[in-house]
Structure formats: C-alpha cells, structure tokens
C-alpha positions in Angstrom: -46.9 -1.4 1.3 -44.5 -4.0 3.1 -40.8 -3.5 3.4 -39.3 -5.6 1.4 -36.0 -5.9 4.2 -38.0 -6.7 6.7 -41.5 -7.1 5.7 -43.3 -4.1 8.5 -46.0 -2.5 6.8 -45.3 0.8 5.6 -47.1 3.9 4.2 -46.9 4.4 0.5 -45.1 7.5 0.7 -42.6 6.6 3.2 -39.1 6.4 1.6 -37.0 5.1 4.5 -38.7 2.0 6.8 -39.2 3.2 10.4 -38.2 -0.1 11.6 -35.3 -1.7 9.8 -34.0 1.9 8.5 -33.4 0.9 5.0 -34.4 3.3 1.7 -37.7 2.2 0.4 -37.0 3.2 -3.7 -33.1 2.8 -4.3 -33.4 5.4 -6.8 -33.8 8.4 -4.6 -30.9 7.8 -2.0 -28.3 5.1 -1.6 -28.8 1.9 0.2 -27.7 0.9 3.9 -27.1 -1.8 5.1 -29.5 -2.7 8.2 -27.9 -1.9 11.5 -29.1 -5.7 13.2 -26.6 -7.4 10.0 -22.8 -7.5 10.9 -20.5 -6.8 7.9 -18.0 -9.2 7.6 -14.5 -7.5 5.8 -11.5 -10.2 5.0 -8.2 -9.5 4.7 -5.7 -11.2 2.2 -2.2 -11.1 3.0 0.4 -12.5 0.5 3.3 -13.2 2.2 5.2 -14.2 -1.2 4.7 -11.3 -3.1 7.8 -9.4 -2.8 7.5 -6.0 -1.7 7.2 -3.2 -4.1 10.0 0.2 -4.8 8.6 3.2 -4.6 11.8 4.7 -5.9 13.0 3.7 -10.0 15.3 1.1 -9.6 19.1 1.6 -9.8 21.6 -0.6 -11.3 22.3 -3.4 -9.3 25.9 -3.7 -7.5 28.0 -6.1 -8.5 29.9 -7.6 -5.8 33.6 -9.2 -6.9 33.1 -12.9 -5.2 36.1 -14.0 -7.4 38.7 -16.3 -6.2 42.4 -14.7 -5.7 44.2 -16.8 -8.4 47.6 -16.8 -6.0 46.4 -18.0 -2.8 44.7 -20.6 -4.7 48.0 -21.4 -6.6 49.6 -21.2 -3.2 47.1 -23.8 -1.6 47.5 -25.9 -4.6 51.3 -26.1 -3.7 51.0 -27.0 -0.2 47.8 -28.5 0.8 46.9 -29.6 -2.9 46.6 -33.4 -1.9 44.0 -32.8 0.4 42.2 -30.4 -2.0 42.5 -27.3 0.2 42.9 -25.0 -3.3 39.5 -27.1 -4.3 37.6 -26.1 -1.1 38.9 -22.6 -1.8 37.3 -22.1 -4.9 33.9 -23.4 -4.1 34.3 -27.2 -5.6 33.3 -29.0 -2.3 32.5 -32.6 -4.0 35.8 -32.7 -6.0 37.7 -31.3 -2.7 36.3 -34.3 -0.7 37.7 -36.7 -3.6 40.9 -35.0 -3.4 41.2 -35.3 0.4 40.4 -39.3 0.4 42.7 -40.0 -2.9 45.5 -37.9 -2.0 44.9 -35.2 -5.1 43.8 -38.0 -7.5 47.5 -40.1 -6.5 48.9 -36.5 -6.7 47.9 -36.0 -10.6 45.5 -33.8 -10.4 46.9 -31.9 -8.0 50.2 -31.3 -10.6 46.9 -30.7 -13.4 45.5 -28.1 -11.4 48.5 -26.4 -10.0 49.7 -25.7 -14.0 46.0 -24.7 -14.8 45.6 -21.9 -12.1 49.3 -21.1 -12.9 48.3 -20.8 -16.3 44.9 -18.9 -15.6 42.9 -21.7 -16.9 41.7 -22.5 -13.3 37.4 -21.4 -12.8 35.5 -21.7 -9.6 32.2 -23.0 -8.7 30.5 -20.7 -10.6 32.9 -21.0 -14.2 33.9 -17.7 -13.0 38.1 -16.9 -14.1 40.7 -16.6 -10.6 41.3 -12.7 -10.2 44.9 -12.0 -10.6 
C-alpha cells in the first residue's frame, strides 16, 4: 500500500507512514500536517472598526458649548462692524462679510444687536445664546 502524502510504500497495517508521519486511515486518529510543509497563518487588522466596551454604555455627557448671549450682545455693540459678535458665535463666512462691508453699511449690525437683545440670536449650530 502507498502513502497517499507522499507516495513510500507502506505495510497494510501500518496506520501512521514511517516517512512523512501522517495517519494512514483518518478515521482512527486526527490528521497532521507533514512536518517538511510550512503553515502559513494571516492576520487581519481593521484599523476602522472602532474598538469595542466591555462595560454597558452610560449616558453620554452633554457638554454646554453654547454662546453667552451678553458677551455676544457686548461684541455686537463695540466691534459689531467688523463682525467680532459673528466670529463669536461660530458664523465665520458671514463674519468675514461683516468685516469687508462694515456690518452690512452698519444694518445688520443694528439687526443683530436687537436680535441677540431680544434672544432671537442662534449660533453655528441653530443652538439659542445662554443667558
């Protein structure tokens, strides 16, 4: 009888090859693999996945990024022209136009110091000024 791993003739009766090592009848013990073969193991690593809690996940915590409604009413008054109360708040692009037209010719400078007066005023986000 040949080996059917390597091909050495074998004894009927023999069980394991005296050659390559391997089981002759996989039904009586497991199979090797043949000591000459290298086993080749690759390793996937997802860098994306985010990492998982082992602990139940508490409540998240809200942190109050709100805009103080009176320094922006106070910026408004004295740098309003220039859009300093708009850079404040979050509203770079319409704090830029502010600073090249003078507050919109000084309009919307008088607009947004009675809105954030008035509590009307939002930031960036649409969030309310905190008092």
């Amino acid at each position: 009888m040949k080996c059917p791993y390597c091909g050495a003739n074998q004894p009927p009766e023999t069980v394991k090859c005296e050659y390559c090592g391997m089981y002759q009848d996989y039904r009586s013990k497991p199979q090797e693999t043949p000591q000459s073969a290298p086993q080749v193991v690759y390793e996937v690593h997802n860098h994306y996945e985010q990492p998982t809690r082992s602990e139940p996940a508490s409540q998240p915590q809200q942190v109050d990024l709100s805009r103080n409604r009176w320094i922006a009413l106070l910026l408004c008054l004295f740098v309003g022209p220039a859009g300093g109360h708009r850079f404040y708040v979050g509203k770079i692009g319409t704090g830029i136009l502010y600073l090249f037209t003078g507050g919109l010719f000084g309009i919307g400078s008088i607009v947004d110091f009675f809105s954030i007066l008035l509590g009307t005023f939002r930031d960036k986000e649409g969030n309310k000024l905190r008092s």
